[in-house]
mmCIF file as Biopython writes it, N, C-alpha, C and O atoms, coordinates in Angstrom:
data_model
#
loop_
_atom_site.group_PDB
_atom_site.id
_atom_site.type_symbol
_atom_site.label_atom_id
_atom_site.label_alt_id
_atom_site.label_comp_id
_atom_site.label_asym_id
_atom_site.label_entity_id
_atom_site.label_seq_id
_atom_site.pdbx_PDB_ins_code
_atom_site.Cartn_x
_atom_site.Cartn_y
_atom_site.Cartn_z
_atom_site.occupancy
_atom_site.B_iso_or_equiv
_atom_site.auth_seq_id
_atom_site.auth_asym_id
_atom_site.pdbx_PDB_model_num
ATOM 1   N N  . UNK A ? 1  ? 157.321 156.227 -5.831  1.0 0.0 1  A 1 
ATOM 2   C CA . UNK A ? 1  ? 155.969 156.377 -6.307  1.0 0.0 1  A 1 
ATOM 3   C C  . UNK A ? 1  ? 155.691 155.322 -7.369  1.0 0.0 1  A 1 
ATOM 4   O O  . UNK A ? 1  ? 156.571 154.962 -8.151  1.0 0.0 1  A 1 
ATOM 5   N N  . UNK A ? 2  ? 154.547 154.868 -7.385  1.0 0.0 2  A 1 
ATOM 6   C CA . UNK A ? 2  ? 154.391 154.041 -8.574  1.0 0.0 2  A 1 
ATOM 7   C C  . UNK A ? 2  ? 153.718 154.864 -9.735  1.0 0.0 2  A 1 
ATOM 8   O O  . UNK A ? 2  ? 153.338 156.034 -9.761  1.0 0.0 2  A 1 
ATOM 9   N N  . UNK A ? 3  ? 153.690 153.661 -10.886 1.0 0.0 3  A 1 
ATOM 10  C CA . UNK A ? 3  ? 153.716 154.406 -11.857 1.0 0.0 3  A 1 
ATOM 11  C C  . UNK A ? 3  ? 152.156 154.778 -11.863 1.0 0.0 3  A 1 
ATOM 12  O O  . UNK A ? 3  ? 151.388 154.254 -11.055 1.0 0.0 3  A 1 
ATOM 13  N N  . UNK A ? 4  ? 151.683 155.819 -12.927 1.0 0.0 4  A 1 
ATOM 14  C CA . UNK A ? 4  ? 150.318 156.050 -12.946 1.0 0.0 4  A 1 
ATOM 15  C C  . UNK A ? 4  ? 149.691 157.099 -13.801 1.0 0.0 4  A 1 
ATOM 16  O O  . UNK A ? 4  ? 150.118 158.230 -14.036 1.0 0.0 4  A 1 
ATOM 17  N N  . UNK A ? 5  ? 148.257 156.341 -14.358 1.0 0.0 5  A 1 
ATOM 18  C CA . UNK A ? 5  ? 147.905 157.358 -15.680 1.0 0.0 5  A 1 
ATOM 19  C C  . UNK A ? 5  ? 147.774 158.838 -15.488 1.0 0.0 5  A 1 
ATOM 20  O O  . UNK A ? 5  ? 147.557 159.492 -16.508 1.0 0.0 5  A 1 
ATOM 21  N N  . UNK A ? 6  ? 147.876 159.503 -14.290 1.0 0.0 6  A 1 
ATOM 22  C CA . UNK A ? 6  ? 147.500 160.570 -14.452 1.0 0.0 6  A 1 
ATOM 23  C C  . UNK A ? 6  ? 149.293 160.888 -13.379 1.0 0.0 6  A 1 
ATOM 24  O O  . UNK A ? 6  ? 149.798 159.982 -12.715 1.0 0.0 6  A 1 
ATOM 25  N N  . UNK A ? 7  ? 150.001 162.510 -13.499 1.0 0.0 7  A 1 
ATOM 26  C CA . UNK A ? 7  ? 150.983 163.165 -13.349 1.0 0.0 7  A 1 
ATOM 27  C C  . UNK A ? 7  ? 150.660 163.404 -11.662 1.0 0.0 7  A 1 
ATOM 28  O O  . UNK A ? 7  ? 149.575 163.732 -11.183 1.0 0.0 7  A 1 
ATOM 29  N N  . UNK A ? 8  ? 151.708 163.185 -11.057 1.0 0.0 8  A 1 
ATOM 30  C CA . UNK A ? 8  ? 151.866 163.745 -9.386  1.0 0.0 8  A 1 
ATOM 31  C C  . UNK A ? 8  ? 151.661 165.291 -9.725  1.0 0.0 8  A 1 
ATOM 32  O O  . UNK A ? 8  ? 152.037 166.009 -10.651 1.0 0.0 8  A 1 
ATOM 33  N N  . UNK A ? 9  ? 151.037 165.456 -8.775  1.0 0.0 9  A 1 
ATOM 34  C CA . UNK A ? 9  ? 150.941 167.126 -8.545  1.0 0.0 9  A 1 
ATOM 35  C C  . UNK A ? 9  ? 152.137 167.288 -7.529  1.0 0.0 9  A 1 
ATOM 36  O O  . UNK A ? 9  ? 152.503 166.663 -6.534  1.0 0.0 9  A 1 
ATOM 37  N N  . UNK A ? 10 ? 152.663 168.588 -8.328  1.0 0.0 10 A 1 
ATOM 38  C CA . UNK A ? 10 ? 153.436 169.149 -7.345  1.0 0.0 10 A 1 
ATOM 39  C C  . UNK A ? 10 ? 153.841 170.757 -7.178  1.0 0.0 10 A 1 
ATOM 40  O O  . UNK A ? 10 ? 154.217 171.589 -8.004  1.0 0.0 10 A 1 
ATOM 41  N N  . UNK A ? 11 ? 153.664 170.806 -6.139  1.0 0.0 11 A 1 
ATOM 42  C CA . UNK A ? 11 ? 153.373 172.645 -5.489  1.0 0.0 11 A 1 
ATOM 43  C C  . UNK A ? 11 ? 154.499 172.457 -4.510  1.0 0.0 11 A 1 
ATOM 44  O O  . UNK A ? 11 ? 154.447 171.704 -3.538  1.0 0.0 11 A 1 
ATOM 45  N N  . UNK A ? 12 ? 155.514 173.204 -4.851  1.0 0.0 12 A 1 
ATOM 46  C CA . UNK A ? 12 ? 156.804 173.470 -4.419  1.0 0.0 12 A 1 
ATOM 47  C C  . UNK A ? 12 ? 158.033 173.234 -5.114  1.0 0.0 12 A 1 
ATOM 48  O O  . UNK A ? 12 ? 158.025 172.944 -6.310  1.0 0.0 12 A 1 
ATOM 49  N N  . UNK A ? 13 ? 159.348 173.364 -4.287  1.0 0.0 13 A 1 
ATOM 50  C CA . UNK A ? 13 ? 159.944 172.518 -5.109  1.0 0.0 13 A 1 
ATOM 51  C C  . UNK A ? 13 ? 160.332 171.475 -3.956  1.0 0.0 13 A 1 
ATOM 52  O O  . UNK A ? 13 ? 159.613 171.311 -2.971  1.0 0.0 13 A 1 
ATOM 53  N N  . UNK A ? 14 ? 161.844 170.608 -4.219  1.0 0.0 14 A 1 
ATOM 54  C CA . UNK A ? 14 ? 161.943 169.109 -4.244  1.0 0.0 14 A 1 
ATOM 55  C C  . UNK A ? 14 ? 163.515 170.298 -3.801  1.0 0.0 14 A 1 
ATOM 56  O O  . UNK A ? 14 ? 163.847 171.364 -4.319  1.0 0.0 14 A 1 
ATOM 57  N N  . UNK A ? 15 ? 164.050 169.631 -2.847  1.0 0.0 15 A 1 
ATOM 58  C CA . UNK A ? 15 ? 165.308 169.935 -2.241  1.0 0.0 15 A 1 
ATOM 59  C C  . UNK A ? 15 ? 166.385 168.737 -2.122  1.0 0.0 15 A 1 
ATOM 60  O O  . UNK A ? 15 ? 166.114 168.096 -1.106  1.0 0.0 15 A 1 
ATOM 61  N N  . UNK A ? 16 ? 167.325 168.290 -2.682  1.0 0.0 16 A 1 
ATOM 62  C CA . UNK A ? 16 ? 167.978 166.908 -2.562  1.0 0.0 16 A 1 
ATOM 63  C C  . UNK A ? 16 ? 169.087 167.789 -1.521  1.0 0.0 16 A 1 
ATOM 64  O O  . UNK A ? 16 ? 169.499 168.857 -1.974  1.0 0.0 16 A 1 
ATOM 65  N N  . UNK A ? 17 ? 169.385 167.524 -0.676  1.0 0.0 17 A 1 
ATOM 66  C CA . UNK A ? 17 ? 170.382 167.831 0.539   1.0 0.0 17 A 1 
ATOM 67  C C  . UNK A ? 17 ? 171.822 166.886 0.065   1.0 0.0 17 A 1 
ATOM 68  O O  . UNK A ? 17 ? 171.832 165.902 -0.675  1.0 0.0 17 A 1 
ATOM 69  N N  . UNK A ? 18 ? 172.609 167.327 0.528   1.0 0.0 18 A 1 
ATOM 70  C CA . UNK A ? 18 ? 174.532 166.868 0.211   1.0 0.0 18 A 1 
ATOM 71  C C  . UNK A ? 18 ? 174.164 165.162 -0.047  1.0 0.0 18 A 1 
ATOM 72  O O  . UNK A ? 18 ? 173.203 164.615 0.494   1.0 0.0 18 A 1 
ATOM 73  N N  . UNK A ? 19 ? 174.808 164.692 -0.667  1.0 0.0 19 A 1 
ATOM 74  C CA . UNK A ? 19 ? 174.849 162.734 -0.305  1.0 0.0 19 A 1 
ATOM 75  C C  . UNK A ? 19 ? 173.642 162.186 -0.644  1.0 0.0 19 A 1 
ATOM 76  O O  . UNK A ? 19 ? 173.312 161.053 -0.291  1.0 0.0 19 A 1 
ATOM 77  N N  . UNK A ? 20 ? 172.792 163.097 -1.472  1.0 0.0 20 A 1 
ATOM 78  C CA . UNK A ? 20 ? 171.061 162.107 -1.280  1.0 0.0 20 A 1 
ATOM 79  C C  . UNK A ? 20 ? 171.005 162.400 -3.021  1.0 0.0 20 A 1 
ATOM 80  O O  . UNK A ? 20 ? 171.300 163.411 -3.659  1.0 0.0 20 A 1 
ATOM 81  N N  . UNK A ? 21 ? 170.509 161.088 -3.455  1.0 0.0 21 A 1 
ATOM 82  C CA . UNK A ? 21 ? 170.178 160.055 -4.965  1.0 0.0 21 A 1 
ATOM 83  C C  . UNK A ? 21 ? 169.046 160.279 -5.186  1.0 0.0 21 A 1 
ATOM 84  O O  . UNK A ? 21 ? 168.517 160.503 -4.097  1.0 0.0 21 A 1 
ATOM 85  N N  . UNK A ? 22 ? 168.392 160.348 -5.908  1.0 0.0 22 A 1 
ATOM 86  C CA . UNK A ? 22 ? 166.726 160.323 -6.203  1.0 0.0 22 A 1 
ATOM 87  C C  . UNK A ? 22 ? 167.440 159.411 -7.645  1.0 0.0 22 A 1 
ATOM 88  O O  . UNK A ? 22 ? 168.224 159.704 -8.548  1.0 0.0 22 A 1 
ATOM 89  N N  . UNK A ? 23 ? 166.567 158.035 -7.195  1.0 0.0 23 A 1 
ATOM 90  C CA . UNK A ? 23 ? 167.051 157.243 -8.664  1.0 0.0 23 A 1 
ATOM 91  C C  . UNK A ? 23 ? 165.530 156.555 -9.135  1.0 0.0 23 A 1 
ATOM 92  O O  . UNK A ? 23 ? 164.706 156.113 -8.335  1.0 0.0 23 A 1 
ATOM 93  N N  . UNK A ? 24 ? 165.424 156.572 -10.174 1.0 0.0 24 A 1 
ATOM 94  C CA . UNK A ? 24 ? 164.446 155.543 -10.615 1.0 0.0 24 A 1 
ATOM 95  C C  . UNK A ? 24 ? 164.245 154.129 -10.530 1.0 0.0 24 A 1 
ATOM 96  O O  . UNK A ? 24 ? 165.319 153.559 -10.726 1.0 0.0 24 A 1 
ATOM 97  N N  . UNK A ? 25 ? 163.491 153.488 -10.360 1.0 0.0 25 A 1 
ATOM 98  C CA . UNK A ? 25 ? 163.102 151.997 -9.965  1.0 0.0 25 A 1 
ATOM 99  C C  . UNK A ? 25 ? 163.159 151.115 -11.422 1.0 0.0 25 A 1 
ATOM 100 O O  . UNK A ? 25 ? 163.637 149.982 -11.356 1.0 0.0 25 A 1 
ATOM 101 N N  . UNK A ? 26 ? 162.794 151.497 -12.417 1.0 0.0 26 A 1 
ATOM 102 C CA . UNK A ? 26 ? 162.531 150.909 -13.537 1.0 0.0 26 A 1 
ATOM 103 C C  . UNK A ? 26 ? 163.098 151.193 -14.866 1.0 0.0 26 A 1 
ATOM 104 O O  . UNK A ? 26 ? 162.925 150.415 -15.804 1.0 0.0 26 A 1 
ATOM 105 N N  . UNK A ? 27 ? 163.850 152.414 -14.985 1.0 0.0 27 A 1 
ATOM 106 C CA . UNK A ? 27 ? 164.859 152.694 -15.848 1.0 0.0 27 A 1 
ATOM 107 C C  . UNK A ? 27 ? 164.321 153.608 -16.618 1.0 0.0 27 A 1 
ATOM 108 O O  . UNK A ? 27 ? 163.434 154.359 -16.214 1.0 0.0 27 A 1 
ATOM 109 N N  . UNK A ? 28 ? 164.729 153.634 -17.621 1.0 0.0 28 A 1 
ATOM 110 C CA . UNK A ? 28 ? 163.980 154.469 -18.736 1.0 0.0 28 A 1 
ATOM 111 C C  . UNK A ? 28 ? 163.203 153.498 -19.904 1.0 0.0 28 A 1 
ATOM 112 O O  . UNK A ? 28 ? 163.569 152.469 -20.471 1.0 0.0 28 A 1 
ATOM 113 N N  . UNK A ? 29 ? 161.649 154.515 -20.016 1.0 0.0 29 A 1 
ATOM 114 C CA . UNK A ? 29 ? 160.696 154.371 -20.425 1.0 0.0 29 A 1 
ATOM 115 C C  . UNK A ? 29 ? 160.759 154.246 -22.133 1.0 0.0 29 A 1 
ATOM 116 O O  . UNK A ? 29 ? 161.955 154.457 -22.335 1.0 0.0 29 A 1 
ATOM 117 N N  . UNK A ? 30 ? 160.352 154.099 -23.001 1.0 0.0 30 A 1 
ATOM 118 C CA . UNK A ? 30 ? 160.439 154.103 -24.316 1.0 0.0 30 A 1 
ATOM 119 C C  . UNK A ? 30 ? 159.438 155.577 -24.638 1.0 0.0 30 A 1 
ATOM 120 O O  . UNK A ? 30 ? 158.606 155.964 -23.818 1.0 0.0 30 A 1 
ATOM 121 N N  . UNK A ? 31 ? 159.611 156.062 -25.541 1.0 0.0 31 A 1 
ATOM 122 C CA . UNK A ? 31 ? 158.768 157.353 -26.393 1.0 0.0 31 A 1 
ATOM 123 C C  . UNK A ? 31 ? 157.286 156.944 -26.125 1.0 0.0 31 A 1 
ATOM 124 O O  . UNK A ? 31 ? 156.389 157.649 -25.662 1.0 0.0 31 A 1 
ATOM 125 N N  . UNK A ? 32 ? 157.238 155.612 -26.532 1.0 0.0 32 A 1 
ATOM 126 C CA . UNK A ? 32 ? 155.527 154.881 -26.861 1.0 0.0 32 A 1 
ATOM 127 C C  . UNK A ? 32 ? 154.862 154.827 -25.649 1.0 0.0 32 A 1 
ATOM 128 O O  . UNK A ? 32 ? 153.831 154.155 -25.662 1.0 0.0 32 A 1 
ATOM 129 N N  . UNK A ? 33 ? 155.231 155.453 -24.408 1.0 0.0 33 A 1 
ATOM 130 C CA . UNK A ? 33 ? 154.609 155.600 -23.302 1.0 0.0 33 A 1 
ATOM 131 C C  . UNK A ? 33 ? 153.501 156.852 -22.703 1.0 0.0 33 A 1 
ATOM 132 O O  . UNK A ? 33 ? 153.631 157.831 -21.968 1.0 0.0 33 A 1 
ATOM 133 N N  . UNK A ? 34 ? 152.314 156.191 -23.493 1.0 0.0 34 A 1 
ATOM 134 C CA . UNK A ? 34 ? 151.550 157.789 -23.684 1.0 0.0 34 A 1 
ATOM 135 C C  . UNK A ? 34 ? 150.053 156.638 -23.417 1.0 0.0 34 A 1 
ATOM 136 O O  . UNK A ? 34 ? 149.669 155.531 -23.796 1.0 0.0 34 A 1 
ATOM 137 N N  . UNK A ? 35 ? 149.507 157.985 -22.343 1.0 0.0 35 A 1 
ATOM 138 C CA . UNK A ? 35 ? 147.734 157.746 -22.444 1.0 0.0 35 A 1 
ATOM 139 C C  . UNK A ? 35 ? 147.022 157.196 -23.426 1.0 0.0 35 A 1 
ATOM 140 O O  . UNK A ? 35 ? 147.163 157.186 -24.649 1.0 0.0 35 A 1 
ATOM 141 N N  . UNK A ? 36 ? 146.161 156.698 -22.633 1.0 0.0 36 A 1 
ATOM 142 C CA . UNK A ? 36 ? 145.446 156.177 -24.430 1.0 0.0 36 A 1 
ATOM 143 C C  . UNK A ? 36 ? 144.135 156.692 -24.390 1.0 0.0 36 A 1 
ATOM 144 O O  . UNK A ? 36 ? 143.303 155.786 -24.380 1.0 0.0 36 A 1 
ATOM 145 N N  . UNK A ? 37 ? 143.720 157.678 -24.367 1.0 0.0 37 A 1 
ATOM 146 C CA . UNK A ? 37 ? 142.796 158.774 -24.465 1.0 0.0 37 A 1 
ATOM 147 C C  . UNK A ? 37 ? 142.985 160.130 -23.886 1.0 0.0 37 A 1 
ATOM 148 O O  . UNK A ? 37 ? 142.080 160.914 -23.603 1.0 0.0 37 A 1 
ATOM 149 N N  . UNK A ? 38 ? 144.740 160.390 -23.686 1.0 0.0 38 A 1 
ATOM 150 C CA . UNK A ? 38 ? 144.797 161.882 -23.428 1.0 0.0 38 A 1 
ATOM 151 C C  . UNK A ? 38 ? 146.045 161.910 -24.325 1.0 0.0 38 A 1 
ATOM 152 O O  . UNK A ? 38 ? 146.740 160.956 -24.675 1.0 0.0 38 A 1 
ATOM 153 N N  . UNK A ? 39 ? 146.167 163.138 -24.602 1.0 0.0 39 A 1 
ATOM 154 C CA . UNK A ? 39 ? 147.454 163.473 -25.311 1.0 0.0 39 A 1 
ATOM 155 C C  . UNK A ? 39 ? 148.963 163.735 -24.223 1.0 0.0 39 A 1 
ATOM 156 O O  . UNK A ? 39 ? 149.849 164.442 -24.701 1.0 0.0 39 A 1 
ATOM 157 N N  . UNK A ? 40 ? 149.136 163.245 -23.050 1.0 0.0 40 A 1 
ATOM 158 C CA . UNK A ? 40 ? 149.854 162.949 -22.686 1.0 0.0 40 A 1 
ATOM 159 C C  . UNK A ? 40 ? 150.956 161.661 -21.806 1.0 0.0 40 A 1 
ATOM 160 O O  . UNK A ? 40 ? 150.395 160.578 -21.641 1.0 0.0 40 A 1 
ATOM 161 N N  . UNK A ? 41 ? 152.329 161.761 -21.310 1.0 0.0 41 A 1 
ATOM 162 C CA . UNK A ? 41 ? 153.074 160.470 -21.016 1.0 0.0 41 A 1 
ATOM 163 C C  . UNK A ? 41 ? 151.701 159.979 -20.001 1.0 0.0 41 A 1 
ATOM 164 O O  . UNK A ? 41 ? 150.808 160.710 -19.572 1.0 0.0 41 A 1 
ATOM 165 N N  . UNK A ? 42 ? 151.879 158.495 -19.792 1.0 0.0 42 A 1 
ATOM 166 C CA . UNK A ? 42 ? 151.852 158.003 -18.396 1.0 0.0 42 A 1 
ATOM 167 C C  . UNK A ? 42 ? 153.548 157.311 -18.105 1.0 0.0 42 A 1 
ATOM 168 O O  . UNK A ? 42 ? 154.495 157.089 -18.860 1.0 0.0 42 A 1 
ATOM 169 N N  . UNK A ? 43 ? 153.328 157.132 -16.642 1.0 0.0 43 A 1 
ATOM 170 C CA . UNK A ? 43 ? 154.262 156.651 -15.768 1.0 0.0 43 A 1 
ATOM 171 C C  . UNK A ? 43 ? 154.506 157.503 -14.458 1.0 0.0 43 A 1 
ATOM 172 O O  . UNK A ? 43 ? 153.533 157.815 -13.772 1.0 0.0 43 A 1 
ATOM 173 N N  . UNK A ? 44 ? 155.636 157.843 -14.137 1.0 0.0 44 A 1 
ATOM 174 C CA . UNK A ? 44 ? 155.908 158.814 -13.163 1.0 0.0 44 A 1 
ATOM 175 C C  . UNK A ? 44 ? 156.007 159.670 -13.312 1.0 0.0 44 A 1 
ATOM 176 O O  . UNK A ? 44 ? 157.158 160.093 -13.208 1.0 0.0 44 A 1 
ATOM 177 N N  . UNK A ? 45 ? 155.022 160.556 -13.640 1.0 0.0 45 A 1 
ATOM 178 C CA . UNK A ? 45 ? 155.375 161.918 -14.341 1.0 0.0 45 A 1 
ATOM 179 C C  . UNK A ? 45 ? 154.365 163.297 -13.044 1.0 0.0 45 A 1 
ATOM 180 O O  . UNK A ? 45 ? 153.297 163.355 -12.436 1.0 0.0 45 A 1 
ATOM 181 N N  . UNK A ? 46 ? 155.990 164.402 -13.317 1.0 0.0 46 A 1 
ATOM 182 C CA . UNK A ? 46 ? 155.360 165.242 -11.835 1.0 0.0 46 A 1 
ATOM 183 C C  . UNK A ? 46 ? 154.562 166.304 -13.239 1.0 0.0 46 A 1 
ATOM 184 O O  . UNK A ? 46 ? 154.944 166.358 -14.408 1.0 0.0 46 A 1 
ATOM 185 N N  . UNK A ? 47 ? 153.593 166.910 -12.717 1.0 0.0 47 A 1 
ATOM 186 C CA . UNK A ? 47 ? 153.044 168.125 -13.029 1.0 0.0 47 A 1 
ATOM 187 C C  . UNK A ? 47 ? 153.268 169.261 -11.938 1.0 0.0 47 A 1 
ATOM 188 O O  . UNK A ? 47 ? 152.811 169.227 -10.796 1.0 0.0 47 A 1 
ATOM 189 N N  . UNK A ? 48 ? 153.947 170.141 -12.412 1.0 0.0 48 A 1 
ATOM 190 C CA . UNK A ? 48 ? 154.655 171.130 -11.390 1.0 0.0 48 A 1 
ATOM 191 C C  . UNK A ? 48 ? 153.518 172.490 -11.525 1.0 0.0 48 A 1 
ATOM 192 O O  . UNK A ? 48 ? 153.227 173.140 -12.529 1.0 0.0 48 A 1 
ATOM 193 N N  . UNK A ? 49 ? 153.040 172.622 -10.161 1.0 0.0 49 A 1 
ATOM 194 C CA . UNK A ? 49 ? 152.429 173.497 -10.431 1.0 0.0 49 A 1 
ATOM 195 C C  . UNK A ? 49 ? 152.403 174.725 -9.620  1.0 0.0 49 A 1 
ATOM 196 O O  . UNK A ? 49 ? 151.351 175.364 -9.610  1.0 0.0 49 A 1 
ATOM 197 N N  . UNK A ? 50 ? 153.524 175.197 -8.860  1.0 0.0 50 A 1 
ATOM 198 C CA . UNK A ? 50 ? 154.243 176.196 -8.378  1.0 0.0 50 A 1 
ATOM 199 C C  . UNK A ? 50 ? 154.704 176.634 -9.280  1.0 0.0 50 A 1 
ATOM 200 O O  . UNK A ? 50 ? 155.263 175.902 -10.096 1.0 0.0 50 A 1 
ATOM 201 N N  . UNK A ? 51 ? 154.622 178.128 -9.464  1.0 0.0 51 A 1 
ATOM 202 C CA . UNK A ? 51 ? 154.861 179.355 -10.518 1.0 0.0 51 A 1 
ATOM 203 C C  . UNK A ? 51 ? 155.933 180.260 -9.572  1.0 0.0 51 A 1 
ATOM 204 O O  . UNK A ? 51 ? 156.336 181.229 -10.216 1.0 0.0 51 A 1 
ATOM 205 N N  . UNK A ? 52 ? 156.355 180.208 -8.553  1.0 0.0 52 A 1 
ATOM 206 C CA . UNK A ? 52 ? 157.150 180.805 -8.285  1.0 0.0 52 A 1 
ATOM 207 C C  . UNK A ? 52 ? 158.740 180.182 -7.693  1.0 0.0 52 A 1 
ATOM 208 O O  . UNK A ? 52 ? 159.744 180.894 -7.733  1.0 0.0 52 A 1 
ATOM 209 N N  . UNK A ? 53 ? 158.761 178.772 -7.160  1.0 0.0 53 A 1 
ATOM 210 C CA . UNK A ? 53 ? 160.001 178.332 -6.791  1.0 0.0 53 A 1 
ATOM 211 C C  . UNK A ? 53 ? 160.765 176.928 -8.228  1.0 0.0 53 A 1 
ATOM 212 O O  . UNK A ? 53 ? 160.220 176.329 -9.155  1.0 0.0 53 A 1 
ATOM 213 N N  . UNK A ? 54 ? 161.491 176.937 -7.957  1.0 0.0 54 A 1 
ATOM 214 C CA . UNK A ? 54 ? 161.887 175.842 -8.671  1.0 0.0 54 A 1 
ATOM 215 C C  . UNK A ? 54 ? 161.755 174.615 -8.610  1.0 0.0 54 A 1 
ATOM 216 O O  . UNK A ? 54 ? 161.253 174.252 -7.547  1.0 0.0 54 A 1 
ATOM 217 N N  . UNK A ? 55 ? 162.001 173.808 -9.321  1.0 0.0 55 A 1 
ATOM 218 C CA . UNK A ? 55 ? 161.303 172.202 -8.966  1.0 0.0 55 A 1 
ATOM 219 C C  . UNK A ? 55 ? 162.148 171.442 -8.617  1.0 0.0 55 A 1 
ATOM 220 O O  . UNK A ? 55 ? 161.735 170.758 -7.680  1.0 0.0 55 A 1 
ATOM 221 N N  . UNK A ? 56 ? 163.350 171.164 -8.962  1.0 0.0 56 A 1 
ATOM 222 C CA . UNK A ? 56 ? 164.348 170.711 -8.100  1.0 0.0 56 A 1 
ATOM 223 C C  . UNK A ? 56 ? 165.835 170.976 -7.881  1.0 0.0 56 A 1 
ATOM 224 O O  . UNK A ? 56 ? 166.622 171.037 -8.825  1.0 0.0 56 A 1 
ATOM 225 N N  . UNK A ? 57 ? 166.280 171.168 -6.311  1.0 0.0 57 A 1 
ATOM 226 C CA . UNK A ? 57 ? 167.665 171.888 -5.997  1.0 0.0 57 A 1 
ATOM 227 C C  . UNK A ? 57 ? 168.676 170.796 -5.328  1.0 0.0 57 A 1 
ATOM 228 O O  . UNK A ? 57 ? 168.401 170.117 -4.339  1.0 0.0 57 A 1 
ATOM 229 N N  . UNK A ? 58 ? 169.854 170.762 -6.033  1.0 0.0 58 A 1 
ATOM 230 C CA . UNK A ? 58 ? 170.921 170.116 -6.183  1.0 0.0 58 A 1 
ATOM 231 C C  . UNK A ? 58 ? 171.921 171.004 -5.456  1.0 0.0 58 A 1 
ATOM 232 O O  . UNK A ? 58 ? 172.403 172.089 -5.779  1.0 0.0 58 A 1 
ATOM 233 N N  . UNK A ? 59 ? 172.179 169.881 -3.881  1.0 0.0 59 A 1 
ATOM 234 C CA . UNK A ? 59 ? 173.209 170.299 -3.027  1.0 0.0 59 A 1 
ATOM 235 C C  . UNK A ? 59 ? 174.650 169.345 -3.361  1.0 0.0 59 A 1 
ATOM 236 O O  . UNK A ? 59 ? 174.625 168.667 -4.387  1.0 0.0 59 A 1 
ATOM 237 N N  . UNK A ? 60 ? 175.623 169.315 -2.673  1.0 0.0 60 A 1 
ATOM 238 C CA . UNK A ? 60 ? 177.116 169.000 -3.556  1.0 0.0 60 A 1 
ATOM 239 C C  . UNK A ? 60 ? 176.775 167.449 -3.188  1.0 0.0 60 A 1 
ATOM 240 O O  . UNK A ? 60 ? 175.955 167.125 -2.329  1.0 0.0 60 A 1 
ATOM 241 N N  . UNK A ? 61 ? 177.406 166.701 -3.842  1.0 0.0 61 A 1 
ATOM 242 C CA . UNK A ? 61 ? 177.383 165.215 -4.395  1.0 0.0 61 A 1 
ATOM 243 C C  . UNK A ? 61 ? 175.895 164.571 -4.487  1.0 0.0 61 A 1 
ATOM 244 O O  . UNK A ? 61 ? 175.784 163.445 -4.001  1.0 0.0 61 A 1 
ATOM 245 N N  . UNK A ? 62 ? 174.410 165.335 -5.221  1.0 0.0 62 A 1 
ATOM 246 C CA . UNK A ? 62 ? 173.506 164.877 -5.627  1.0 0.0 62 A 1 
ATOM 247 C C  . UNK A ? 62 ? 173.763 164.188 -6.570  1.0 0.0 62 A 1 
ATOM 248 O O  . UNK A ? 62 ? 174.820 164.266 -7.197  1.0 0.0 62 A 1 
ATOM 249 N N  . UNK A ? 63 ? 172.289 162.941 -6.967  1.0 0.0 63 A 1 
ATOM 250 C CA . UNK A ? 63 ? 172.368 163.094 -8.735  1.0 0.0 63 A 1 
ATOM 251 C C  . UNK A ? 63 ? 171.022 162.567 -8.311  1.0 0.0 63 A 1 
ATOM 252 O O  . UNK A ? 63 ? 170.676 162.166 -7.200  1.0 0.0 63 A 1 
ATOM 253 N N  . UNK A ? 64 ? 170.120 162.680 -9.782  1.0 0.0 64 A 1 
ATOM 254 C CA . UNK A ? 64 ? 169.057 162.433 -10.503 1.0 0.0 64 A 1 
ATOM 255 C C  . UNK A ? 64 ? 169.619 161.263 -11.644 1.0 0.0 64 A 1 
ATOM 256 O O  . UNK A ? 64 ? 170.496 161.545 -12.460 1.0 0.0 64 A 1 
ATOM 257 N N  . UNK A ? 65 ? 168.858 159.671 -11.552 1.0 0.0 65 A 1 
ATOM 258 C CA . UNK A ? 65 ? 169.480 158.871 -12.589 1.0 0.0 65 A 1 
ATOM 259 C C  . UNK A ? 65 ? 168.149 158.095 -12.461 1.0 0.0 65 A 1 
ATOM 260 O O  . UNK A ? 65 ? 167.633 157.779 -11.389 1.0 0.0 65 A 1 
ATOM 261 N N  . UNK A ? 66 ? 167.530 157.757 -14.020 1.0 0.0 66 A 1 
ATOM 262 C CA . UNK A ? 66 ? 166.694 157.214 -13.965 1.0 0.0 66 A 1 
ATOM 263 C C  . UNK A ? 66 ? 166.748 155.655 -14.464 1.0 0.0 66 A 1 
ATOM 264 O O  . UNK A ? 66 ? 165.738 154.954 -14.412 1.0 0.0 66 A 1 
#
């Protein structure tokens, strides 16, 4: 996804299956990465908006690395 002022919506959760990476493209962001007329981040940012499942499930040899 690219980056962007307003948060991905997301309604569900995110399932990573055995052997599968979800890595970031650009690394990590600095603190100073904020809207400039909302009080929140920009970049890749999810807004989770499922109230009943979890947002993301880790099967054996996942990782999350940004």
């Amino acid at each position: 996804m690219e980056p962007s002022e307003e948060p991905y919506h997301i309604n569900g959760g995110i399932i990573l299956r055995n052997n599968v990476s979800l890595i970031g493209v650009h690394g990590q962001t600095s603190r100073g990465t904020k809207h400039s007329t909302k009080n929140q981040p920009v970049g890749s940012v999810f807004k989770i908006t499922d109230q009943n499942n979890v947002f993301i499930t880790l099967e054996s040899v996942t990782q999350i690395k940004s």
